[in-house]
LUMBA-651675 format. One record per residue (C-alpha): residue number from 0; x, y, z. Coordinates in steps of 0.1 Angstrom, whole numbers, plus 5000, padded with zeros to 4 digits. Example, Ala and Ser with C-alpha at 12.3 -4.5 7.8 and 13.67 -1.06 7.14 Angstrom:
# residues 2
+-----+------+------+------+
:  nr :   c1 :   c2 :   c3 :
+-----+------+------+------+
:   0 : 5123 : 4955 : 5078 :
:   1 : 5137 : 4989 : 5071 :
+-----+------+------+------+
//
This chain:
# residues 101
+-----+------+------+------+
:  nr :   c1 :   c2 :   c3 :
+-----+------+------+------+
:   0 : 3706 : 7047 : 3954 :
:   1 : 3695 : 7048 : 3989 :
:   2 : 3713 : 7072 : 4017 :
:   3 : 3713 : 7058 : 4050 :
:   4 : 3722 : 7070 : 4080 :
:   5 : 3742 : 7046 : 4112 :
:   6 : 3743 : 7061 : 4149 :
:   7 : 3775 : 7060 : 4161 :
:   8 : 3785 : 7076 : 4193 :
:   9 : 3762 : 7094 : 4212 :
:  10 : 3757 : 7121 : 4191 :
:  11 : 3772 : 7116 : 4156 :
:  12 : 3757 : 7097 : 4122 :
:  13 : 3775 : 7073 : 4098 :
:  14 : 3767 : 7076 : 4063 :
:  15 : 3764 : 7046 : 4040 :
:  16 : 3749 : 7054 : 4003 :
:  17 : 3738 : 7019 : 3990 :
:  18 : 3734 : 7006 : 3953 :
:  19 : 3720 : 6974 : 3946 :
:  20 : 3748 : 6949 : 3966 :
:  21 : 3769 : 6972 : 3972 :
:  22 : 3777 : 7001 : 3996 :
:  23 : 3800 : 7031 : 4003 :
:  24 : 3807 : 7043 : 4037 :
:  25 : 3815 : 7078 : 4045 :
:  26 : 3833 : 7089 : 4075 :
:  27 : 3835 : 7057 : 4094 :
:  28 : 3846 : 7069 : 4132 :
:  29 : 3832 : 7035 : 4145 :
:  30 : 3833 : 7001 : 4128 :
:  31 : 3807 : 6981 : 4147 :
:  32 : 3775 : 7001 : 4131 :
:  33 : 3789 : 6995 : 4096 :
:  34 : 3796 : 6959 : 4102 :
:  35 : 3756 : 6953 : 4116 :
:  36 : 3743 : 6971 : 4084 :
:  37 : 3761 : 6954 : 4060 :
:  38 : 3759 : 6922 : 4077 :
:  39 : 3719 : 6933 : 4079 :
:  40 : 3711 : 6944 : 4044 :
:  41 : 3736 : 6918 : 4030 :
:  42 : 3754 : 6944 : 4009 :
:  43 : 3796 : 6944 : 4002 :
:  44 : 3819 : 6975 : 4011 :
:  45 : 3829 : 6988 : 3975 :
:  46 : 3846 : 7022 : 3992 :
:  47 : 3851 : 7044 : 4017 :
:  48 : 3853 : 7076 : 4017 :
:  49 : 3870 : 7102 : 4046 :
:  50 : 3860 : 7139 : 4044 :
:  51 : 3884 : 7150 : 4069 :
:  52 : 3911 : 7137 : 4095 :
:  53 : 3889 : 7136 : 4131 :
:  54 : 3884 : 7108 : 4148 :
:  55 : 3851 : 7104 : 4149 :
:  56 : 3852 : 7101 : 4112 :
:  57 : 3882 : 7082 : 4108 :
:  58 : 3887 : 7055 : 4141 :
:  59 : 3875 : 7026 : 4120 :
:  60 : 3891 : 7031 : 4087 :
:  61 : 3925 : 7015 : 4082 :
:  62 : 3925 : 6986 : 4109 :
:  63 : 3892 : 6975 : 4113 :
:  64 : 3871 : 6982 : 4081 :
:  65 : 3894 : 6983 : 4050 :
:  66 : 3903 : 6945 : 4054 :
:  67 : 3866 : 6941 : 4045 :
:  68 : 3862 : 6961 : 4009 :
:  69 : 3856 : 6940 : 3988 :
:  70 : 3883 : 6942 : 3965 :
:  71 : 3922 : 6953 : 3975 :
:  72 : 3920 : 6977 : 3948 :
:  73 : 3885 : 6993 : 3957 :
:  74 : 3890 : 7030 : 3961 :
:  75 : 3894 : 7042 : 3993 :
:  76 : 3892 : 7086 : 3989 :
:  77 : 3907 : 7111 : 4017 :
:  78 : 3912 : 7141 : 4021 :
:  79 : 3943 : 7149 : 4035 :
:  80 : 3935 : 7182 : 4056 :
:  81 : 3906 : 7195 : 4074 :
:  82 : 3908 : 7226 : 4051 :
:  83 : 3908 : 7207 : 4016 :
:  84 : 3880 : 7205 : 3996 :
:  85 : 3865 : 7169 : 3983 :
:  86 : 3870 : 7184 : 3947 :
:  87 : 3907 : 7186 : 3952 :
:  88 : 3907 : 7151 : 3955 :
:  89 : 3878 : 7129 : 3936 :
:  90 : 3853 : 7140 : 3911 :
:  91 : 3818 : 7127 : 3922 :
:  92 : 3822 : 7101 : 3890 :
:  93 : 3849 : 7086 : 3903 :
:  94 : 3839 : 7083 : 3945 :
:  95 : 3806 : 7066 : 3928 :
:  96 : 3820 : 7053 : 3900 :
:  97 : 3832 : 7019 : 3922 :
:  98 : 3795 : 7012 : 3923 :
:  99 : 3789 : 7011 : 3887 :
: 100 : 3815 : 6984 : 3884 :
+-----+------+------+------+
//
C-alpha cells in the first residue's frame, strides 16, 4: 500500500492510499488533482473517505468525484460532525476492506 499525497489549494494536501489498481481518496476538497493521479497512475476510485464536513475536504465529493467510483455500491465513509470520531463510524477493516475486494 502506498500513501500519496495531491496539492490542492495553496496550502492543503489530498490523500490517496493506493493498492495494486485501486485507490482511496481521503478528504477530496478539489477534484482536478484526484482526477490527474488516477488518470496518471492508471488506478480506479474504490472509496472515499470524508473525515469531517469543511470544504476544503469535502467540495469535490458528491458532484464531481463519486460518479467515478468504480462501483455504485463502493463505500463511500463520513463523518457526520466535525466533533465525531472515525471510529464511531467505520472500523479500519471495513474503510480498507473495499480494496481487498
Amino acid at each position: 500500500m502506498t500513501l500519496v499525497p495531491l496539492p490542492a489549494f495553496a496550502d492543503n494536501y489530498i490523500w490517496m492510499l493506493q493498492h495494486g489498481p485501486d485507490a482511496i481518496v481521503v478528504d477530496p476538497g478539489d477534484a482536478a488533482p484526484v482526477f490527474d493521479a488516477l488518470a496518471r497512475s492508471h488506478l480506479q476510485l474504490a472509496a472515499i473517505l470524508v473525515t469531517h464536513h469543511h470544504p476544503d475536504h469535502t467540495g469535490a465529493t458528491e458532484r464531481r468525484i463519486n460518479p467515478f467510483l468504480r462501483s455504485r455500491e463502493a463505500d463511500v465513509l463520513r463523518a457526520v460532525s466535525a466533533h465525531a470520531g472515525l471510529s464511531a463510524h467505520a472500523a479500519e477493516a471495513e474503510v480498507f476492506g473495499a480494496l481487498r475486494q
